[in-house]
N, C-alpha and C positions, 0 to 999 in steps of 0.2 A: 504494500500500500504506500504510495507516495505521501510525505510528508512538505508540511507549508509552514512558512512562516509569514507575518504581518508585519511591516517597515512602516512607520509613521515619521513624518515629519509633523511635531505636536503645534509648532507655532504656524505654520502653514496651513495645518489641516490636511496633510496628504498622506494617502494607504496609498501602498501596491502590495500584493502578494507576491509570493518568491516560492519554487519547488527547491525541497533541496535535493541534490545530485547524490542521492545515499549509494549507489553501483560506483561513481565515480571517484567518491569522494568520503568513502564511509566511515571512516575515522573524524572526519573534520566535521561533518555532519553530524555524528552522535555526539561530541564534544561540546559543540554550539544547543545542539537540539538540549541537551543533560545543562545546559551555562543558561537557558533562557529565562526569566527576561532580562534583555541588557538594555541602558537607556544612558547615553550620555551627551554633553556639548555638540554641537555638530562642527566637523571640519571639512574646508573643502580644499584639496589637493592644491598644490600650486606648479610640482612638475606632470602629475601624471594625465591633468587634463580636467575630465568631464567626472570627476570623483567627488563623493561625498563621506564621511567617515567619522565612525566615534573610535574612540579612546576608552578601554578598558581596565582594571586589572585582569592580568591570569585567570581565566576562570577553569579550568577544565584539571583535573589531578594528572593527568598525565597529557602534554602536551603533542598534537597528533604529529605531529613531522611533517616534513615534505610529501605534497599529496596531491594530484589531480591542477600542478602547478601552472602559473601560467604569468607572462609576461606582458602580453597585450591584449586583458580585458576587454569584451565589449559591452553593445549596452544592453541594458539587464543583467548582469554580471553583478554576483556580491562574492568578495574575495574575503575571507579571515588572512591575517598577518599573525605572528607571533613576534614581537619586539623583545628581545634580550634586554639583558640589566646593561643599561650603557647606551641604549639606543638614544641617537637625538628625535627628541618629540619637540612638539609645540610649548614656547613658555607656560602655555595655560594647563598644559596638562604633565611637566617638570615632574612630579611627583612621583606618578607612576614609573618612572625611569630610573627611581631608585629599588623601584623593589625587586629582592631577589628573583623572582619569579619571572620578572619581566610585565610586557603589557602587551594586551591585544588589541589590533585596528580590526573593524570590523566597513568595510567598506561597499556601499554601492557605486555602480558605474551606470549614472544616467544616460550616458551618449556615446557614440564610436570614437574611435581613434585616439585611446590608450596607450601608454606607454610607461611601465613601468621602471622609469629611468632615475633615477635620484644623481644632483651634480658630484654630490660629497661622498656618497655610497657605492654608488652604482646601479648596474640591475638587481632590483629585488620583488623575485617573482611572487606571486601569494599563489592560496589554496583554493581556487576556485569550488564554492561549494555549495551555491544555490543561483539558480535563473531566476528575475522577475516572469511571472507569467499572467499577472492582471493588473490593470492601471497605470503600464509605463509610461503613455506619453503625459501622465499629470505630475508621475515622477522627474521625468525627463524635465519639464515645464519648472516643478519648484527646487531642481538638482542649479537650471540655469541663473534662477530667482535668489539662491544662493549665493552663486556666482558672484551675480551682477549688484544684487542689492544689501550681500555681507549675511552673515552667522548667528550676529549678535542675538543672544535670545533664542537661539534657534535650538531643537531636541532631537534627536534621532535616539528610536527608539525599534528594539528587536522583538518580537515575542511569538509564540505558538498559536498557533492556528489550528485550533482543533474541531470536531464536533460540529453544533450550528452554526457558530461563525463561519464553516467552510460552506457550508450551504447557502448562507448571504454573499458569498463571493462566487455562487455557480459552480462551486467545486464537490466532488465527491466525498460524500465521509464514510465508505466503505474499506 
């Protein structure tokens, strides 16, 4: 049975739904699915393009590894990252960069032509582990609103999809 998840942007108002890639990606999958809900600042990419992304701690006990990896996202693309102790993050999110465990990006790719290039890093592929498959172009629409009109205030939030809510989204809950 395919599993889903619900991405919000809370100050915008915007759903989409996401399948996750459990064949593809089955470790990264049950680690996110077992870590849900996640809810934090919103970021938006400044090398990689058309990306939107919270910042987490470590959620998962065992961190899944390299999996179903990929370097040039497209759009409806949600990639998990695993950041080690040391990674550079954003000032606002400094903290989580101390902790042993590291910190998770949890990222959507509103729009095509990706590229996961960092100047100071280099390439750094993530784990591709779930598709949008309903509402992307509103996604796409408030990924760009981001963009263009900044963060501030902005929430990006993860969570399960189960049961009747999948049914208000046209999806199967078999």
């Amino acid at each position: 049975m395919a599993r889903y998840i619900e991405i919000t942007l809370t100050k915008r108002n915007v759903k989409c739904v996401a399948r996750l890639l459990d064949e593809e990606a089955p470790r990264t999958c049950e680690a996110v699915w077992q870590g849900l809900p996640q809810e934090g600042d919103v970021f938006h990419a400044k090398y990689a393009s058309n990306e939107i992304y919270i910042l987490v701690p470590t959620f998962a006990g065992t961190e899944p590894g390299p999996e179903n990896r990929t370097l040039v996202p497209s759009i409806g693309d949600i990639l998990y990252f695993h950041l080690p102790l040391g990674a550079k993050l954003p000032k606002e999110a400094a903290s989580l960069g101390s902790s042993p465990q590291g910190a998770v990006d949890l990222a959507v790719f509103y729009d095509r032509n990706n590229l996961l290039l960092s100047p100071s890093e280099g390439f750094i592929p993530g784990n591709l582990f779930a598709r949008i498959v309903r509402n992307l172009e509103a996604m796409k629409q408030a990924g760009n609103s981001v963009w263009r009109e900044g963060a501030v205030g902005e929430r990006l939030s993860y969570r399960k999809l189960e049961g009747p809510a999948l049914k208000a989204w046209g999806l199967e809950t078999d």
